[in-house]
N, C-alpha and C positions, 0 to 999 in steps of 0.2 A: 178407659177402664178395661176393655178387651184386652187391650196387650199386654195390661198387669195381669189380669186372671190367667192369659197365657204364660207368662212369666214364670207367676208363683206353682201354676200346674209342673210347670219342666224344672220348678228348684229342685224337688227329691232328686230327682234322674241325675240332674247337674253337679249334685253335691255328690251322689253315688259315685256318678263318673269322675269325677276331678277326686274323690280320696283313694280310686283304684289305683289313678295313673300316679299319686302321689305316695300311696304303697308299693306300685312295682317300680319307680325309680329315684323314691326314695333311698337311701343304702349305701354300699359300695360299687365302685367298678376295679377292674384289672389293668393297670395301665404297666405293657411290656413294650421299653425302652432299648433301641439299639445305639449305644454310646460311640460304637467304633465306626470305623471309615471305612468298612467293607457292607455292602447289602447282603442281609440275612435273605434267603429266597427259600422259600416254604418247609420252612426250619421248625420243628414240632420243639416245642416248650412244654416245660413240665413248670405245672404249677399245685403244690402243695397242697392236699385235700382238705386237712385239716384246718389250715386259712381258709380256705373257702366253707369249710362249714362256721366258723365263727362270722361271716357274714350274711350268709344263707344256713341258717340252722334249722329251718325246716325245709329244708332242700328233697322234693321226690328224683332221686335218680332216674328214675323212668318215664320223667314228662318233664323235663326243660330244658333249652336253645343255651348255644352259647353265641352272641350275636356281638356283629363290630357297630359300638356306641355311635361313629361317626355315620357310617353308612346305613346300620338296619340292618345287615345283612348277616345270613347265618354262618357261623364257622366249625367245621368239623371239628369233631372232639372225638377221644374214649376215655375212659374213666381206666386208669392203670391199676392194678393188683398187685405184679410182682408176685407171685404165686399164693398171694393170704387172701383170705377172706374181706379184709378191711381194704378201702379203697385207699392207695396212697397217693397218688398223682390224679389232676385232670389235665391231658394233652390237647393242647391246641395248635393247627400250622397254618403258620404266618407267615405272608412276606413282608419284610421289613426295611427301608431305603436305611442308609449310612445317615447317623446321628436325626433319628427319628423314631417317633413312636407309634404304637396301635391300645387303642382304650378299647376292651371289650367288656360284659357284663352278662348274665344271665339271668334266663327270662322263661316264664311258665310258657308250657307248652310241648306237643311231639317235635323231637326234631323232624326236619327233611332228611330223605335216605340220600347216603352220599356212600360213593366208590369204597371200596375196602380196596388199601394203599399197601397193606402187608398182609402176609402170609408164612407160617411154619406148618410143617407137618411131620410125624414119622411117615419112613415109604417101607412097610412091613413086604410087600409085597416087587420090592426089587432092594434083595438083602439087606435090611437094616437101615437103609440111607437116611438120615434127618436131611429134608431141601426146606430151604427158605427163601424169600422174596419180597421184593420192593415194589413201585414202578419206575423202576431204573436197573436193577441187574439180580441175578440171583446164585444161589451158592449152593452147597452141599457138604456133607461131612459123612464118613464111611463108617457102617456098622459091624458089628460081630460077625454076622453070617458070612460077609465078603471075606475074612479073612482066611488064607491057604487056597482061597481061590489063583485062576489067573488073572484076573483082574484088581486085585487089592492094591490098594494106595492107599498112602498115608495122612497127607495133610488135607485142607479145607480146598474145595472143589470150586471153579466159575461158571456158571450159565451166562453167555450171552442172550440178553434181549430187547428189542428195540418196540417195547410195545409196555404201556403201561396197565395193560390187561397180567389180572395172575394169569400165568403159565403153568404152573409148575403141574398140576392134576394133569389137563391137558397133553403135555410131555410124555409124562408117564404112561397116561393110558394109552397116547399113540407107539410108545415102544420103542421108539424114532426120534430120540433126542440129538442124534449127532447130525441131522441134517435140519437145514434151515428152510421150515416151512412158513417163513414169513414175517415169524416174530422173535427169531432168534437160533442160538444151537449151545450145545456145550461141546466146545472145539478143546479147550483146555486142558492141557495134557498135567498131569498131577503125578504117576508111578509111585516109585518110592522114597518121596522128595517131601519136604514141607508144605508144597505146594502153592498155596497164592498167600502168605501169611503165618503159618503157624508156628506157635513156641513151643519149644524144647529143650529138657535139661542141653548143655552144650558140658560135657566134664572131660577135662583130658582132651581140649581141642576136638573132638568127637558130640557129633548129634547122638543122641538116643531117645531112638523116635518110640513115640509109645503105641500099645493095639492099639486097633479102633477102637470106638466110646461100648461101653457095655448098656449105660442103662440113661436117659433122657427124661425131660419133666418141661412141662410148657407152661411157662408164669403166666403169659399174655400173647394173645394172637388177633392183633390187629384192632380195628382195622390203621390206626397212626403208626403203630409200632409190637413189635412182636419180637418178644422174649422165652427164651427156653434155656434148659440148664443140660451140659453133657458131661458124664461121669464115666472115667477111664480106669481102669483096674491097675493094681498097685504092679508094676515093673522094674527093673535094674536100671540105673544110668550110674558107671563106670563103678559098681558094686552097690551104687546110695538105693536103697527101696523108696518108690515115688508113686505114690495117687495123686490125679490131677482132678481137679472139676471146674468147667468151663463156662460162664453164663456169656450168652453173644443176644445183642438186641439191635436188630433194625429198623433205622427211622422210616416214614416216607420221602422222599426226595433226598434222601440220601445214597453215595456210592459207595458209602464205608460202614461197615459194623464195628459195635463199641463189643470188645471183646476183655471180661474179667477172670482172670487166671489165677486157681487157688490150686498152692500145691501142699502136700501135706509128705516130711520126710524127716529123716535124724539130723541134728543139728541146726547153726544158727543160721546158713543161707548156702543159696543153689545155684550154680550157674548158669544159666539161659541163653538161649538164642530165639528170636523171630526170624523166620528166613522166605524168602521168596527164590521158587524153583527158576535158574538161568537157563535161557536156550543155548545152544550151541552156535546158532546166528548170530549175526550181530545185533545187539538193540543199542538203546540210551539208558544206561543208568545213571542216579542223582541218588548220591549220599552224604547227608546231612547231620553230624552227629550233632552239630550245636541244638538245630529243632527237632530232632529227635524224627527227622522227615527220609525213610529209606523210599525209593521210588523206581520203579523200571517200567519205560517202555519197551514191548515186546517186540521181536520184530514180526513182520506180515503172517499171517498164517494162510497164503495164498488166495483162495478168493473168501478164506472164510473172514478178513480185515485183522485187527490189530487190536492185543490188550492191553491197556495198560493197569498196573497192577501197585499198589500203594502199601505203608505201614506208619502210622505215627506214634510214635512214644512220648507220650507228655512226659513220663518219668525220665531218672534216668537212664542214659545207654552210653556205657562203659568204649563201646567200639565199635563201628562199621567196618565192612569188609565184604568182597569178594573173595567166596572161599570154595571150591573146587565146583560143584555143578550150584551151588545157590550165594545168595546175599543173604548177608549174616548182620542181624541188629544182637550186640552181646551183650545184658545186662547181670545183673542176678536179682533172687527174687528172696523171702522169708517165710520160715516156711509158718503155713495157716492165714498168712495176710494178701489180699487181693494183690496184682498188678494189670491196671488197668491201661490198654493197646486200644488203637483201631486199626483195621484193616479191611482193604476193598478194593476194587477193578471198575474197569470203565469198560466200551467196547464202542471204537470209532463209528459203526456203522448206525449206532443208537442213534448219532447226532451232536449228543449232546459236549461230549468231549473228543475228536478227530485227532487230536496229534500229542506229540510230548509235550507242547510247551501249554497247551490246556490241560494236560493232568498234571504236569510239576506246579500249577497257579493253582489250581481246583484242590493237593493237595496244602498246599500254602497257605493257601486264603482258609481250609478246614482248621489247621492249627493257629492260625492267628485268633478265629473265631472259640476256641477252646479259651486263649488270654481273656477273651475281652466278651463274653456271654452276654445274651440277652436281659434284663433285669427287670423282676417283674415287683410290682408292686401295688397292694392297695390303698386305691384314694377313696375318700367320699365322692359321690354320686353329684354333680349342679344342679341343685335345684329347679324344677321344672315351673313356667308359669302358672299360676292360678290364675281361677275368675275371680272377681272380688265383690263385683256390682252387678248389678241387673239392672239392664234399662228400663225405662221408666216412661 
């Protein structure tokens, strides 16, 4: 008789507990599927906000995990914008083996503080520059003020860095970017060239490189991914009037940025180039028009190591080329409609990529993974066991 009065004392509790736990996984989960034959490795997915509030629709944005069903364990997210007020993405990074999946779910609660993976900023304070950053490499792009200086250059800028710590503030305040104190330098030489990547009308076999960006807008800054927008003032390419506006978004663990290019001019389409600045040394170039894969290894830059330096066109591209000091990816574009590039750099000393034949794989294995994306999908939830009985 004791045991039953104990019993039926702990039924309230029992039954509270057991319709919690059948409340919080009850539901759906997120299950993202790598179909292809290459390992996703900490590859941030976007997955749909709006799907996810038809599953969680009383979702507090400010108190709950996003956690891997198998293990427990919590997985970095941010909640993406895009510059609106409404949330359109929640990013999550994952590694994922060749034709295997990862089931995640979300779960009341604060999350745990985790690393901030990216970083943009304006540098008002060393003329105009937009820098941005990974933890893998970082970049830059020249503003207004620099311009009729002696230092102005044209296209997008490399930071090397071999440390998954931001840099970029760091840098700045020591003043002393071009020397390697430990976690990197910006050795990369840029002048009056495209630089590591960037497009321009191409009219009349002729670049026409545009000023630097006038005016900047930051949609999203980290910590998975960080987006911002650069707007160029309207200039001549071979008499055509052209405004360009640029939105560039870097993931975490990636060495490439996804770079969207709207241009805005008279008539039905534009001629372009993406070009990356040649040394006068020797390097390795790989030009690829089928994959739309332009690639050069740089050669040494003495003891500062070696870059290598990427571009891939999922669209089309009309012709590669080596063309006087750069490599030439020549498409054309329409004008008002996006064309969307990625482009990026490694630096041997980071570790992570050391030679040519890891950055022509690193870029390969990048666009094979463009074909064949991760797919995300929701299921219901397996039902969890119940108690049913009470012993007796």
């Amino acid at each position: 008789m004791k045991k039953i009065y104990q019993n039926l004392l702990l039924l309230p509790f029992l039954l509270f507990s057991l319709s919690g736990i059948a409340q919080s996984s009850k539901g759906t989960e997120i299950k993202i599927s790598n179909k292809s034959n290459l390992p996703f490795e900490e590859t941030v997915v976007e997955i749909p906000w709006k799907q996810v509030l038809q599953s969680w629709s009383n979702i507090d944005t400010a108190n709950f995990k996003v956690i891997d069903v198998k293990t427990q364990k919590e997985i970095n997210f941010q909640l993406e914008h895009r510059g609106e007020k409404e949330i359109k993405n929640l990013l999550v990074q994952l590694s994922i083996p060749s034709q295997a999946a990862v089931t995640i779910a979300l779960k009341l609660g604060k999350p745990d503080p985790f690393a901030v993976k990216t970083y943009c900023r304006y540098v008002p304070e060393r003329k105009d520059d937009f820098a941005w950053e990974n933890d893998r490499i970082a970049f830059r792009a020249y503003g207004k003020a620099l311009e009729g200086t002696k230092d102005d250059a044209y296209g997008l800028d490399i930071w090397a860095k071999r440390t998954d710590r931001m840099i970029l503030n760091e840098r700045y305040k020591r003043g002393d970017y071009h020397v390697d104190h430990g976690d990197g330098l910006d050795y990369y030489h840029v002048g009056f060239s495209l630089g590591a990547g960037t497009m321009s009308p191409f009219v009349n076999d002729t670049i026409w490189f545009s000023k630097n960006y006038h005016r900047y807008e930051i949609l999203d800054n980290g910590p998975l991914r960080s987006t911002f927008r650069l707007y160029y003032d309207e200039w001549k390419a071979g008499g055509i009037p052209v405004k360009a506006t640029k939105t560039i978004s870097l993931d975490a663990g990636s060495q490439l940025n996804r770079i969207d290019v709207q241009y805005d001019f008279p008539g039905t389409n534009l001629p372009v180039t993406i070009g990356i600045t040649k040394r006068t040394e020797p390097g390795v170039i790989s030009l690829n028009e089928q994959k739309g894969i332009m690639a050069y290894w740089e050669p040494t830059h003495g003891v500062d190591g070696t870059t290598g330096v990427g571009c891939i066109m999922p669209n089309s591209v009309k012709e590669m080329k080596v063309y006087k000091q750069h490599l030439l990816s020549i498409t054309e574009v329409i004008p008002n409609q996006i064309y969307t590039y990625f482009q990026g750099a490694a630096w041997d000393k980071a570790g992570k990529v050391t030679n040519e034949s890891e950055w022509f794989k690193y870029l390969n294995q990048f666009e094979n993974k463009l074909k064949y994306p991760l797919q995300v999908n929701f299921t219901e939830a397996k039902p969890v066991r119940t108690l049913t009985t009470i012993n007796r």
